[in-house]
Structure formats: structure tokens, C-alpha cells
N, C-alpha and C positions, 0 to 999 in steps of 0.2 A: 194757673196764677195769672193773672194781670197785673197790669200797672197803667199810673196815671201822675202827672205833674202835681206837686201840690200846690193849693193858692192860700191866700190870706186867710180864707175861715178855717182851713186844718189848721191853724198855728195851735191854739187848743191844747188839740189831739197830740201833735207832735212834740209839743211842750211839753204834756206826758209822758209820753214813751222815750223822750231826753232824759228825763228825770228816772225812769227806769232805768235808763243805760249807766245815768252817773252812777247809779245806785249796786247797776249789777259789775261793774267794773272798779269798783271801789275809787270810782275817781275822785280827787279833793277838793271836786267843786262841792259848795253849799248853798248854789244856787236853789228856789226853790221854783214849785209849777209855774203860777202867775211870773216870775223873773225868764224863767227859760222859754216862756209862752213870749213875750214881750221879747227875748234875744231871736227868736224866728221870724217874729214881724220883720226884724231888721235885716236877720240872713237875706229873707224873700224879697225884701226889696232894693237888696243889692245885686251883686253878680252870683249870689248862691240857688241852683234850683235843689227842692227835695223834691224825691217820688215814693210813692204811696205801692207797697204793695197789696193785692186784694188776691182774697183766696175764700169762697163760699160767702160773699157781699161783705168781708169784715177786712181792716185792717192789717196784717200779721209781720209788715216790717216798713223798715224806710231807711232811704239814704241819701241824703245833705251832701254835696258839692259845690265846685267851681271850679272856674278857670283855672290856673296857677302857672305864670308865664305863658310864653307862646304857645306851646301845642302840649301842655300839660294838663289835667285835672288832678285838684285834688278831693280825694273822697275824706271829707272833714267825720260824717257818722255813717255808721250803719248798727242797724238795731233792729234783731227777730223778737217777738212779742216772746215772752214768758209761757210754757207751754205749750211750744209752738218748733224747740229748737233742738237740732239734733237729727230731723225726722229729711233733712235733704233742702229745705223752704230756704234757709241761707244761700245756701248753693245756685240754687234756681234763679232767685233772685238776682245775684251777680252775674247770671250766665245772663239774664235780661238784661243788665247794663251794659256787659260786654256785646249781648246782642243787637242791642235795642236801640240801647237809648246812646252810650258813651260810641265817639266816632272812632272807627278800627285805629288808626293813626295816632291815638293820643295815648300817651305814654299817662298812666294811673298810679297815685300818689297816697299810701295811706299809709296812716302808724295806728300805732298799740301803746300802753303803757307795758313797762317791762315785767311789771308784774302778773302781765292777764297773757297768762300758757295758753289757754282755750281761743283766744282772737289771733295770737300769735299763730298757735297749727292752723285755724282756719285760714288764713290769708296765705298762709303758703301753701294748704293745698289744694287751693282756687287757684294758683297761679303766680303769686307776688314771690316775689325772690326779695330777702331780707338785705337790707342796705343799709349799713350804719343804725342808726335804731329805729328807720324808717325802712317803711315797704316798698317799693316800685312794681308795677307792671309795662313790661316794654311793650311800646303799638307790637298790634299786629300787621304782619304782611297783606296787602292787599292781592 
């Protein structure tokens, strides 16, 4: 698997596979593509970066960030494509931002809705220890 920063002309794409997410986490947004497509123009040209993950030239996930206070990130999404999941590519992925891309030292910030069981197992057994109805991941030791 690889990975790559995303820019302005995936917004798109990413607008999509947002709208899969709201879609597969039953979330209350009724945003629709072209809206969620127009909310990434904005993420990207603030403090949020996304990255693209690529696996045989295509797509198969992505993860939306930022800063959050001093030495925090918060990971706002992550989304493995639809037939794609289950097979370990989630996993991998995260092991790239903990590898890769997120700097050892920074304490990582993500939630769930309390209804999505399956995000919830995942994120703790990537690592995230549950904290009030948010996730944390403490830096690592250098």
C-alpha cells in the first residue's frame, strides 16, 4: 500500500467516499456529494490535511486531520472503501500514519458515534484506549 497527501482536485473523490462513510455509519448528516465535495475544498485549505491511500493504482481509503492544540492531532475521518474491509487495509493504513506520516510525539484524537460497535473495536485494537466518548492515542516514546 502506498500513500499520498491529498490536493484540491481529489476533493471529488473524497466527497464521495464522505458520503459513503456518512452513509455506512449511520450518521445524521444529510449532506449530499456536491455539499461534502465543497466541505473538503474548505477542510484542505485550512489546517486539515487528507491522505489518499493507494493499493494496485486505485483508491481504497482516506484519512482527514489536523492539528488540535499544541502537540495534538485530531483524526476528524477515516474511511476503507466498501469491499475492501475487514481484509487487514484499515490496519495498515493507520500503522502508515503512526508510521509515516503522524510525528511519534503527538498524542492522536479520534471518536466514534456510540452506536458504530465495529469503529469502536477497531480503534481500540489499533491502539486508542477509550476516554469518555472520545479515543486518545498517547505519543510514542522516542
Amino acid at each position: 500500500m502506498t500513500w499520498r497527501e491529498a490536493t484540491e482536485s481529489d476533493c471529488p473523490l473524497l466527497g464521495a467516499m464522505n458520503h459513503q462513510l456518512i452513509a455506512d455509519e449511520n450518521h445524521r448528516s444529510t449532506m449530499n456529494i456536491a455539499e461534502l465535495t465543497e466541505r473538503m475544498r474548505g477542510f484542505l485549505a485550512a489546517t486539515y490535511k487528507a491522505i489518499l491511500f493507494e493499493e494496485d493504482g486505485e483508491v481504497r481509503a482516506y484519512a482527514l486531520y489536523h492539528p488540535y492544540e499544541e502537540s495534538d492531532l485530531y483524526l476528524r475521518q477515516f474511511f476503507v472503501v466498501r469491499g475492501k474491509r475487514r481484509v487487514g487495509l484499515g490496519r495498515e493504513a493507520v500503522r502508515l500514519l503512526f508510521d509515516e506520516i503522524f510525528p511519534p510525539e503527538a498524542r492522536i484524537i479520534v471518536t466514534a458515534l456510540s452506536h458504530n460497535q465495529r469503529a469502536i473495536a477497531f480503534w481500540s485494537e489499533v491502539g486508542f484506549d477509550q476516554y469518555c466518548v472520545s479515543f486518545e492515542r498517547l505519543p510514542r516514546k522516542a
